[in-house]
KOLKEBA-910604 format. One record per residue: residue number from 1; residue in three letters; z, x, y of N, C-alpha, C in turn. Coordinates in steps of 0.02 Angstrom, whole numbers, m for minus. Each point is the difference from the previous one (the first is absolute). Layout:
BEGIN
(lose NUM, "ALA", (Z, X, Y), (Z, X, Y), (Z, X, Y))
...
END
This chain:
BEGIN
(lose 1, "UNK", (0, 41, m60), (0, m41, 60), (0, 43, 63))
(lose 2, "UNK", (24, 40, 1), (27, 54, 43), (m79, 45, 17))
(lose 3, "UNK", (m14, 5, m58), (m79, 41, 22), (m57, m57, 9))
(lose 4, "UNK", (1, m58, m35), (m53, m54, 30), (13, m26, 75))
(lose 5, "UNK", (75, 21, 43), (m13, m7, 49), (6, 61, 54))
(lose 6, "UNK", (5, 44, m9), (m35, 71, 30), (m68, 8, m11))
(lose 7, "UNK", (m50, m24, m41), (m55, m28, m11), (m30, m28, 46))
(lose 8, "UNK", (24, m65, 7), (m9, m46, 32), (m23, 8, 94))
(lose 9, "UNK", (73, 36, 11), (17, 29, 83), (m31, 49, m22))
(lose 10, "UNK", (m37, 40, m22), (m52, 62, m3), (m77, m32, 21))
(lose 11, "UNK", (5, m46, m26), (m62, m54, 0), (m12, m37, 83))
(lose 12, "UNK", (46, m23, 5), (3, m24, 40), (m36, 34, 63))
(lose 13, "UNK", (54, 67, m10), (23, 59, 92), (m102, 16, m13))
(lose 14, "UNK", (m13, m12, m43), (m69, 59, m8), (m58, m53, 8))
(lose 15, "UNK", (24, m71, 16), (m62, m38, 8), (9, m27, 82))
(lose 16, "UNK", (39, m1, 16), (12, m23, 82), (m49, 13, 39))
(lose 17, "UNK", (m19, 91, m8), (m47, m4, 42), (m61, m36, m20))
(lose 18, "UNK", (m19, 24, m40), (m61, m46, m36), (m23, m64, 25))
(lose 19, "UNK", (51, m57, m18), (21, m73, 9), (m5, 9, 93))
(lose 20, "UNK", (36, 37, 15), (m3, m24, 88), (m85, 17, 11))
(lose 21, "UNK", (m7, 57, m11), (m82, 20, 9), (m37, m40, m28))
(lose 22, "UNK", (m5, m49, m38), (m56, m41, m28), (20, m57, 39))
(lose 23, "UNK", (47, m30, 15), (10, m61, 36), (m26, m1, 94))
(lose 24, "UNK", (32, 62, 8), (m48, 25, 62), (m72, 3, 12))
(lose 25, "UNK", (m27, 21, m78), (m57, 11, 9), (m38, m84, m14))
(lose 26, "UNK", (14, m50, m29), (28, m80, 0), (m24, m19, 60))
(lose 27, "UNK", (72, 21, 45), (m11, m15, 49), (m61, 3, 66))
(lose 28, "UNK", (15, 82, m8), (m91, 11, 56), (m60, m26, m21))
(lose 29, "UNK", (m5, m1, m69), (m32, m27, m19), (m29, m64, 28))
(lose 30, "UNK", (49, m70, m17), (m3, m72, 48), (m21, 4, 35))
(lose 31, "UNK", (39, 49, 52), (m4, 6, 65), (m67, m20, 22))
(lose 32, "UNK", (m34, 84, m17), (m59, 12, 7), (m48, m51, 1))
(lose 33, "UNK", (5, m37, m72), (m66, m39, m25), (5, m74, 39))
(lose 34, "UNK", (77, m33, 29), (5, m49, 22), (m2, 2, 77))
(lose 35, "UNK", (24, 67, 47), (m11, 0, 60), (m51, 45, 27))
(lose 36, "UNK", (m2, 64, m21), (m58, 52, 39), (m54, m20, m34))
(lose 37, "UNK", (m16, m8, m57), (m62, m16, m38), (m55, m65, 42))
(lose 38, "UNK", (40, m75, m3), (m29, m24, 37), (m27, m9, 61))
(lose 39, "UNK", (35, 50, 53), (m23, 10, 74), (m73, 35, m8))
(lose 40, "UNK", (13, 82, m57), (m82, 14, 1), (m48, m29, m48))
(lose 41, "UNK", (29, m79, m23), (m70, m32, m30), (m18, m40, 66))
(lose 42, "UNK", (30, m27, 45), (m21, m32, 45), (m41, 64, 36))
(lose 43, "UNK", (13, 41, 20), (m35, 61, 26), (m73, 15, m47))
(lose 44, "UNK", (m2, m1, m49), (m81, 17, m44), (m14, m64, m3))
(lose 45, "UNK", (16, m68, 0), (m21, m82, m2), (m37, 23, 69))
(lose 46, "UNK", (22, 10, 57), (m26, m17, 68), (m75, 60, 6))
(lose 47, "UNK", (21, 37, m37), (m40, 59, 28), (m63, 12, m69))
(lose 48, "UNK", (8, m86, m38), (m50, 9, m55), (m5, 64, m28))
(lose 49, "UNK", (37, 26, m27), (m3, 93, m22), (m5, m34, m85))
(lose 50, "UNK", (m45, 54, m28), (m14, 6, m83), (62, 43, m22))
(lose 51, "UNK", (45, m23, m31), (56, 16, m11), (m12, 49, m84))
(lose 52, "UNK", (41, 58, 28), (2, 17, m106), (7, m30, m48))
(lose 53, "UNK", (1, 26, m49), (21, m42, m79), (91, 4, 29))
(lose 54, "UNK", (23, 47, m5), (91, 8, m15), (6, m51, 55))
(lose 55, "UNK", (m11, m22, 73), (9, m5, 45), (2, m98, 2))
(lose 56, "UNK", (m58, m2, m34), (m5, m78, m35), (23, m10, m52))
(lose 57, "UNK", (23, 23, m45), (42, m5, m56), (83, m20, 38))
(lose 58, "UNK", (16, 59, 48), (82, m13, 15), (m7, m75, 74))
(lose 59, "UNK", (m58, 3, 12), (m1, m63, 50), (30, m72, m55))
(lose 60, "UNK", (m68, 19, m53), (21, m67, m53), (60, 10, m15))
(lose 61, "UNK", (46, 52, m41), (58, m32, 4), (38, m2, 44))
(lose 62, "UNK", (m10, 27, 81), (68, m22, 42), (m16, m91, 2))
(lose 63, "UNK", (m71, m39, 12), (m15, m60, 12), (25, m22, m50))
(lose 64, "UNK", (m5, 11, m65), (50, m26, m64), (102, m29, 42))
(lose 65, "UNK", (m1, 68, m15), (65, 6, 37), (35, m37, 44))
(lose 66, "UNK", (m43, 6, 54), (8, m52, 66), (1, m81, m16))
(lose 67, "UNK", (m37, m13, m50), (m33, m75, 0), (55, m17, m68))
(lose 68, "UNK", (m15, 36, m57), (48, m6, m64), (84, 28, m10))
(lose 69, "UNK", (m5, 52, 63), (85, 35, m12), (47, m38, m37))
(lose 70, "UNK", (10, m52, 39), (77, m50, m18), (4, m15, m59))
(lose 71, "UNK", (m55, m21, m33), (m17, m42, m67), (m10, 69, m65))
(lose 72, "UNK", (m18, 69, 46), (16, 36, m73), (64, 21, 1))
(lose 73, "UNK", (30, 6, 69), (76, 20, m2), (33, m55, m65))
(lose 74, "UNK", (m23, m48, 30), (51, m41, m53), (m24, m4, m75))
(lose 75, "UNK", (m89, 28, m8), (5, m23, m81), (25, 66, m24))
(lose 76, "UNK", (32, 62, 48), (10, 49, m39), (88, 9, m27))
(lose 77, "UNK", (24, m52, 79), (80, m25, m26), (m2, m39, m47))
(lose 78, "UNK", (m48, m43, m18), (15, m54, m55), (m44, 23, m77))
(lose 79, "UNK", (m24, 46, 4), (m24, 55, m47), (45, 46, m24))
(lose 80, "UNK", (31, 19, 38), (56, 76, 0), (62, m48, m33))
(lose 81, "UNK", (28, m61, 10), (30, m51, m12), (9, m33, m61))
(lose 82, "UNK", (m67, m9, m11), (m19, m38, m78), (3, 64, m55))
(lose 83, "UNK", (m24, 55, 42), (7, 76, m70), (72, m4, m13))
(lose 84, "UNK", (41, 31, 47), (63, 12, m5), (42, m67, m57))
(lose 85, "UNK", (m24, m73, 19), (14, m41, m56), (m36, 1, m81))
(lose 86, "UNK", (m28, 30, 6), (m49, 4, m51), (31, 52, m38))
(lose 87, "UNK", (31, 53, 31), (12, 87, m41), (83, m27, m21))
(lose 88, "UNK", (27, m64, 22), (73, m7, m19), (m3, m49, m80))
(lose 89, "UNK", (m52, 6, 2), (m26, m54, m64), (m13, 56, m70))
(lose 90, "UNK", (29, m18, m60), (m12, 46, m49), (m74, 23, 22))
(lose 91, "UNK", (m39, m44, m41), (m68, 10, 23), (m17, 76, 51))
(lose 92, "UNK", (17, m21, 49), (m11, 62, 73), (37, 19, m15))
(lose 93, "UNK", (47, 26, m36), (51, 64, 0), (m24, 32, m67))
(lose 94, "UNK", (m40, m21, m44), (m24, 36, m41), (m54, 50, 33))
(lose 95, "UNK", (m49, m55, 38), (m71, 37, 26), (21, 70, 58))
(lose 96, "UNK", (75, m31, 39), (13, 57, 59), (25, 63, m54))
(lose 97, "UNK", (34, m13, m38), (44, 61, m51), (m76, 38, m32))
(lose 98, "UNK", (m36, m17, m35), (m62, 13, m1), (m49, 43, 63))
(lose 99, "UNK", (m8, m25, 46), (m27, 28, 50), (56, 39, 25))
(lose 100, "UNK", (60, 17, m8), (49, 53, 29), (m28, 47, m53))
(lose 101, "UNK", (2, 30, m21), (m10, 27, m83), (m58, 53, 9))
(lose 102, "UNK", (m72, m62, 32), (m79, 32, m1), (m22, 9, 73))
(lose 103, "UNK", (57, 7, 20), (m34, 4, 84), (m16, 82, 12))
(lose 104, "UNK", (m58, 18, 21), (m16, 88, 8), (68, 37, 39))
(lose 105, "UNK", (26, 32, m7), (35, 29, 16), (56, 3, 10))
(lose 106, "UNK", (30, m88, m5), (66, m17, m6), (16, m23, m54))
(lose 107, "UNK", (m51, 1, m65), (32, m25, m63), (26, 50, m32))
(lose 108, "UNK", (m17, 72, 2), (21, 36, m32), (63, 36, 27))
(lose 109, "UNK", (36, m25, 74), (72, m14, 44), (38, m43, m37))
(lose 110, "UNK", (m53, m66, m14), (60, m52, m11), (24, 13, m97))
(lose 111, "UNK", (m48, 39, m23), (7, m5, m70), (61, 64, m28))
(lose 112, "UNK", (m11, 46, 65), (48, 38, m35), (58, m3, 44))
(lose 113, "UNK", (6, m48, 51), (80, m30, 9), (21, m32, m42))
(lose 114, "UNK", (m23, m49, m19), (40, m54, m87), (m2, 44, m49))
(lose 115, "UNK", (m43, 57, m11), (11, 36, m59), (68, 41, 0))
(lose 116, "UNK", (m2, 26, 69), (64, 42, 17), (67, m40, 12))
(lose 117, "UNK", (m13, m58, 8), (64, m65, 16), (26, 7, m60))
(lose 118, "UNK", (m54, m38, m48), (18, 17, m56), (44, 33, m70))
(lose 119, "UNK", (m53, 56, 7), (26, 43, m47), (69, 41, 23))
(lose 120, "UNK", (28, m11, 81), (63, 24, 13), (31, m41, m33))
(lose 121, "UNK", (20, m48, 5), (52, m62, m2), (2, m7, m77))
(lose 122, "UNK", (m43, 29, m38), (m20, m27, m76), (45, 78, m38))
(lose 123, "UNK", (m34, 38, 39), (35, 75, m33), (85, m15, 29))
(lose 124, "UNK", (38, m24, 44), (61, 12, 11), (25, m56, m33))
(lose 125, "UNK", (m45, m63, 2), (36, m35, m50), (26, m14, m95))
(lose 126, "UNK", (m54, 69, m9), (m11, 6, m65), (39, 63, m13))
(lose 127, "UNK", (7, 38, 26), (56, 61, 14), (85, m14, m5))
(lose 128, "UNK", (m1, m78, 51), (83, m29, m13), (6, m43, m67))
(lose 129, "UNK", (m33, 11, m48), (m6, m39, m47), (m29, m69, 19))
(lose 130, "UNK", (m44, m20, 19), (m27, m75, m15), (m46, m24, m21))
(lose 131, "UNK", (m6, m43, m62), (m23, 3, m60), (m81, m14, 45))
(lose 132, "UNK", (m42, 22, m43), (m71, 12, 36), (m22, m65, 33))
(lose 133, "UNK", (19, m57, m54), (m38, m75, m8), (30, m12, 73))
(lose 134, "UNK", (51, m13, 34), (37, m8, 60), (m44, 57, 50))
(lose 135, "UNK", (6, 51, m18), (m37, 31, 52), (m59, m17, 7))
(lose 136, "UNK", (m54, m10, m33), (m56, m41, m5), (1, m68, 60))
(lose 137, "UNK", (39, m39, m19), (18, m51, 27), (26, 8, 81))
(lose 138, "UNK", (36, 38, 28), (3, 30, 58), (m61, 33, 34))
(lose 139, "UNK", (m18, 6, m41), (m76, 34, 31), (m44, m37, 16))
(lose 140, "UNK", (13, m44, m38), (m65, m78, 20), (33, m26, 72))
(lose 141, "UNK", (76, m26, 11), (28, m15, 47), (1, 48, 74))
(lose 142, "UNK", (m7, 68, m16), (m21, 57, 48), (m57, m16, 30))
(lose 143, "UNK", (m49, 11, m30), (m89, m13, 11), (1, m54, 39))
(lose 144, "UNK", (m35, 10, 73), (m25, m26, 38), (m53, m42, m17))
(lose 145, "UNK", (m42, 51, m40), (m66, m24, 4), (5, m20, m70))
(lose 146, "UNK", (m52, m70, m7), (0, m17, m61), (m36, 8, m68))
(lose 147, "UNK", (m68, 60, 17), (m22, 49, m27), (41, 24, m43))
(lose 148, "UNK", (64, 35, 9), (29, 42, m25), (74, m41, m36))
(lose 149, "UNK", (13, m57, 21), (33, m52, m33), (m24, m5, m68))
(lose 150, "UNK", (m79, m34, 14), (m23, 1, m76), (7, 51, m24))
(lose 151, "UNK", (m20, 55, 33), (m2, 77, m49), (81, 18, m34))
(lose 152, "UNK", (53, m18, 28), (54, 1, m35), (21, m60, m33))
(lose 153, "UNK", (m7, m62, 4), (18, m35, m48), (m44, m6, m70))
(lose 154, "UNK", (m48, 21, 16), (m58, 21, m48), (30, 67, m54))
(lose 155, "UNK", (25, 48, 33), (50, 52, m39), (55, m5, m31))
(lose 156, "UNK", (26, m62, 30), (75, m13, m22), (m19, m40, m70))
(lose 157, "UNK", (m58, m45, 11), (m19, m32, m65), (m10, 31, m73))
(lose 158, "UNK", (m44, 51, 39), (m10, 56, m55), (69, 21, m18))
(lose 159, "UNK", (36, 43, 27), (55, 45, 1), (37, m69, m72))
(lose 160, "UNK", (5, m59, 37), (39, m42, m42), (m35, m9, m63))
(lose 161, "UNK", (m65, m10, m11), (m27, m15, m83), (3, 90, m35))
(lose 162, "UNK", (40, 54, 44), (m1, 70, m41), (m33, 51, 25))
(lose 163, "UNK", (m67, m22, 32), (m49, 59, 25), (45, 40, 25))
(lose 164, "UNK", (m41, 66, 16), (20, 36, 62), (m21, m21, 65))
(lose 165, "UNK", (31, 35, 58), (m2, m23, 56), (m86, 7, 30))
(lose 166, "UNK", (m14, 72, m30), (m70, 18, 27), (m61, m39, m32))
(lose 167, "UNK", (27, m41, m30), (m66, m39, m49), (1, m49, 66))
(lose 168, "UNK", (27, m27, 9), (m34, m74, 52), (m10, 39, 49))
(lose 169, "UNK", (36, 57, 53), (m26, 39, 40), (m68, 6, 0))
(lose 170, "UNK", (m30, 19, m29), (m72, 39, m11), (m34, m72, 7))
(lose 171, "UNK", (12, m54, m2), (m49, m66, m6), (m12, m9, 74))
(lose 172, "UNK", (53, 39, 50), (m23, m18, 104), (m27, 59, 1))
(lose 173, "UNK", (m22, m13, 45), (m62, 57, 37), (48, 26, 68))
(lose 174, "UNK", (67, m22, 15), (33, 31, 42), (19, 38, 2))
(lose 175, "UNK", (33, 27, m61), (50, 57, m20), (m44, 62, m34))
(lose 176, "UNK", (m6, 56, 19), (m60, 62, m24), (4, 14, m61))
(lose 177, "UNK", (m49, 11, m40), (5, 11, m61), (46, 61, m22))
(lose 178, "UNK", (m9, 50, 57), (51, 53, m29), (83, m28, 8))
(lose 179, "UNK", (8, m37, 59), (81, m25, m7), (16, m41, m74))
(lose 180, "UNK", (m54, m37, m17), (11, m33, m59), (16, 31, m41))
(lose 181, "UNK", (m35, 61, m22), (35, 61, m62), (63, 5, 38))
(lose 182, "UNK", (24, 19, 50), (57, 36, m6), (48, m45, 3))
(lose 183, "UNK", (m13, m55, 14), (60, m66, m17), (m15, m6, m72))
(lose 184, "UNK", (m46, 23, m12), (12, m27, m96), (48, 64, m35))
(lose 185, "UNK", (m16, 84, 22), (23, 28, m19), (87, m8, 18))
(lose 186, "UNK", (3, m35, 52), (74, 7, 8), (45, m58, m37))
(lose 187, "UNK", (m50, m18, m26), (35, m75, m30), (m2, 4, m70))
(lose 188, "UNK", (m53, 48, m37), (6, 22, m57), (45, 57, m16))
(lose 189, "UNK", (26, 39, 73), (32, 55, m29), (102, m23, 33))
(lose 190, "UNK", (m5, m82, 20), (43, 13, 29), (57, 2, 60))
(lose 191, "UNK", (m71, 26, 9), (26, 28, 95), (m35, m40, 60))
(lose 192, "UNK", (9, m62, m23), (m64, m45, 74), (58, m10, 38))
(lose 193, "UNK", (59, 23, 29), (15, m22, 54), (m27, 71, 42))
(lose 194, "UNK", (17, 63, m38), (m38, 64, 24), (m69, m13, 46))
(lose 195, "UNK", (m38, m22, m55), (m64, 2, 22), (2, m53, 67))
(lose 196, "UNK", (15, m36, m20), (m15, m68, 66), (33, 42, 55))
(lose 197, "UNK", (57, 21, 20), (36, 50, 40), (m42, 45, 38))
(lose 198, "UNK", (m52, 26, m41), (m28, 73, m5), (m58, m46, 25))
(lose 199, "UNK", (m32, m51, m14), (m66, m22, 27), (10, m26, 71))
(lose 200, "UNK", (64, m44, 11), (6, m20, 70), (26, 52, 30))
(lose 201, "UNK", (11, 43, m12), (5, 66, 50), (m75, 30, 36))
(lose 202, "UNK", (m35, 13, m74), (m70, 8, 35), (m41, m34, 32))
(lose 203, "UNK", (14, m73, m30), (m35, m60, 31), (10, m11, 75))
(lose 204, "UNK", (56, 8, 20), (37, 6, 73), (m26, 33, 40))
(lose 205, "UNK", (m7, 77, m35), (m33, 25, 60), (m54, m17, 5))
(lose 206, "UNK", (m65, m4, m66), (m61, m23, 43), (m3, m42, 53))
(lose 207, "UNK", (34, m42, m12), (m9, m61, 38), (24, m2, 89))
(lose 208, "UNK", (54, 54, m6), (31, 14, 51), (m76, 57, 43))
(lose 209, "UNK", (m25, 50, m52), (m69, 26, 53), (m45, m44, m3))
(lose 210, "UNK", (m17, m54, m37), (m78, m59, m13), (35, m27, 72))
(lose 211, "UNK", (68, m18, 4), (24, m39, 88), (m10, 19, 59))
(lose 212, "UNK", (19, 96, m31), (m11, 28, 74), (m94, 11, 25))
(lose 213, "UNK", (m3, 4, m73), (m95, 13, 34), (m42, m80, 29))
(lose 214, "UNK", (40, m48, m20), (m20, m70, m6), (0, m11, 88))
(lose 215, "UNK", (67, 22, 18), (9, m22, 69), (m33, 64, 65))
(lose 216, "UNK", (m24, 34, m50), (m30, 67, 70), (m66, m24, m9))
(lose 217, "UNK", (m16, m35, m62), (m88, m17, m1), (m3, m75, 56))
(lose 218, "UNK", (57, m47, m9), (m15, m51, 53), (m9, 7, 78))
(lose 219, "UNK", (36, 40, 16), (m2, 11, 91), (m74, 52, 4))
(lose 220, "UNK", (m12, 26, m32), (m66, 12, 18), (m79, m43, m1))
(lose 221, "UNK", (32, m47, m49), (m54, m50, m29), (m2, m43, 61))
(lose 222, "UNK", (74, m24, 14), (m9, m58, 58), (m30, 29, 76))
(lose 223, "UNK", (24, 48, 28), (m35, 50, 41), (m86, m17, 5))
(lose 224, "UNK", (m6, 16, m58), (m96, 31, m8), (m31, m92, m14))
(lose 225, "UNK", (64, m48, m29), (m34, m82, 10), (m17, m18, 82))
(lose 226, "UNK", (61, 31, 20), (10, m43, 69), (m41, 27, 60))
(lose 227, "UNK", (m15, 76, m20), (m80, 26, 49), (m40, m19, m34))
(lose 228, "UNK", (m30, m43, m52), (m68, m13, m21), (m4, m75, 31))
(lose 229, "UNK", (59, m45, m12), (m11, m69, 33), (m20, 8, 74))
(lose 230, "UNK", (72, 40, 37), (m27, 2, 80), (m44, 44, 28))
(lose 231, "UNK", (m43, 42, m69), (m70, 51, 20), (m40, m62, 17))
(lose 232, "UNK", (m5, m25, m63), (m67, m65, 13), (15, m42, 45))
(lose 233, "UNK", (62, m17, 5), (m9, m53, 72), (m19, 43, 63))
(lose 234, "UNK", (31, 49, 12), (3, 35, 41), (m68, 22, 20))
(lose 235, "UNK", (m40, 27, m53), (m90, 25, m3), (m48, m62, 16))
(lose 236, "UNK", (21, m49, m37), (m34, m68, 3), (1, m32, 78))
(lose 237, "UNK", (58, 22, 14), (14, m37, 91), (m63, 52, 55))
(lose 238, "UNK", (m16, 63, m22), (m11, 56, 37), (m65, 3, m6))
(lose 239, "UNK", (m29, m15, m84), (m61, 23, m3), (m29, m8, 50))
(lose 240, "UNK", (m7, m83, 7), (m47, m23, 67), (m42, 38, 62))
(lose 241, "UNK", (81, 36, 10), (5, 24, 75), (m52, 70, m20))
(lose 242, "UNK", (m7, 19, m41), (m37, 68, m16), (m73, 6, m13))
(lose 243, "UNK", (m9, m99, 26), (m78, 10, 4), (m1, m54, 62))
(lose 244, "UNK", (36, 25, 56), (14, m29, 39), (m81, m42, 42))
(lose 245, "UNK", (m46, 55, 5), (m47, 3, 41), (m26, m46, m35))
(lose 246, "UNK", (m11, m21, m50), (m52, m55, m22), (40, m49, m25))
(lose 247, "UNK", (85, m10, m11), (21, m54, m2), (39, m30, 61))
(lose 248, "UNK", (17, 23, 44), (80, m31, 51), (m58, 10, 84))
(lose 249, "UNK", (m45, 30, 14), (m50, 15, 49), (m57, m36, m14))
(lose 250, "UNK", (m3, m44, m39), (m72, m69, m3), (20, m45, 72))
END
């Protein structure tokens, strides 16, 4: 608990800027397309000017904007609205746990936090003596995501008709084939609170550098979004003027 929320406030401190810089960039954005934009379409309307491609493209959507704004504001509150009801529904909490999982670059974050949640809580609980089937069962109640619910009550089933632990393991595609040997070896030789111990140790740190590289790759990403939106508005407002003599001098 203690490290899922130093996590968390790590997460957080390292997206602020990000989040303020994209909402800013949000903002000028509007701005632009709802107040400066339209003064120089009335300016190329009057002065009949053959306008660029980019230049008529961002006209059409500020006139979108202007004429439709209100009505997409709201189908995007009553969109954003109906999801959020939708993901509290088994149904949508299967498909979001799913798409947490396969998302490029944050599934392989979110997969080896539950792996590392995990296999801590499983190795200390199996270390104080507690009989596996119970630990199994805690592990389903741990798991956030319900991906990995099934993946442990699915083990505990096994574990209960005799298997070993690594036989239903090997049936998810979550857990790496090499961790699977070494939870089998530790369970054939014994020693799986060792191993689980020994894996969420390693598991930890990846996840702790997959976080730190996760959050130095976003502030540069949002940066290089937010000069490409206000390049093109910005180029699109200007082109005009750069063929001044045969468009704004008719």
């Amino acid at each position: 608990m203690v490290k899922d929320e130093q996590t968390i406030r790590r997460l957080r401190g390292s997206l602020m800027y990000p989040v303020f810089m994209f909402f800013m960039c949000v903002g000028v954005t509007i701005f632009l397309m709802t107040v400066i934009l339209p003064r120089f379409a009335t300016i190329y309307a009057a002065k009949g000017a053959a306008l660029p491609a980019p230049t008529r493209v961002l006209l059409a959507i500020s006139g979108f904007m202007m004429n439709y704004g209100l009505y997409l504001g709201a189908a995007v509150l009553l969109g954003g609205f109906v999801l959020f009801k939708f993901l509290k529904t088994d149904a949508g909490g299967r498909i979001r746990d799913e798409a947490q999982l396969r998302i490029p670059l944050l599934g392989d974050v979110f997969n080896k936090f539950f792996q590392g949640r995990s296999f801590r809580a499983m190795g200390m609980l199996i270390e104080s003596g507690v009989p596996l089937g119970e630990v199994l069962e805690l592990a389903q109640n741990m798991s956030s995501n319900s991906c990995y619910r099934r993946m442990w009550a699915s083990v505990e089933q096994g574990v209960t008709n005799g298997e070993h632990i690594a036989a239903r393991l090997a049936e998810f595609k979550m857990i790496p084939e090499s961790v699977v040997h070494m939870i089998d070896c530790g369970d054939r030789s014994g020693r799986l609170s060792m191993v689980f111990v020994k894996l969420a140790t390693f598991i930890e740190e990846e996840y702790d550098s997959a976080m730190k590289t996760l959050c130095q790759f976003i502030e540069p990403l949002m940066i290089v979004l937010m000069g490409a939106i206000i390049g093109f508005v910005a180029i699109s407002l200007l082109l005009p003027m750069f063929t001044a003599a045969s468009t704004l001098a008719k």
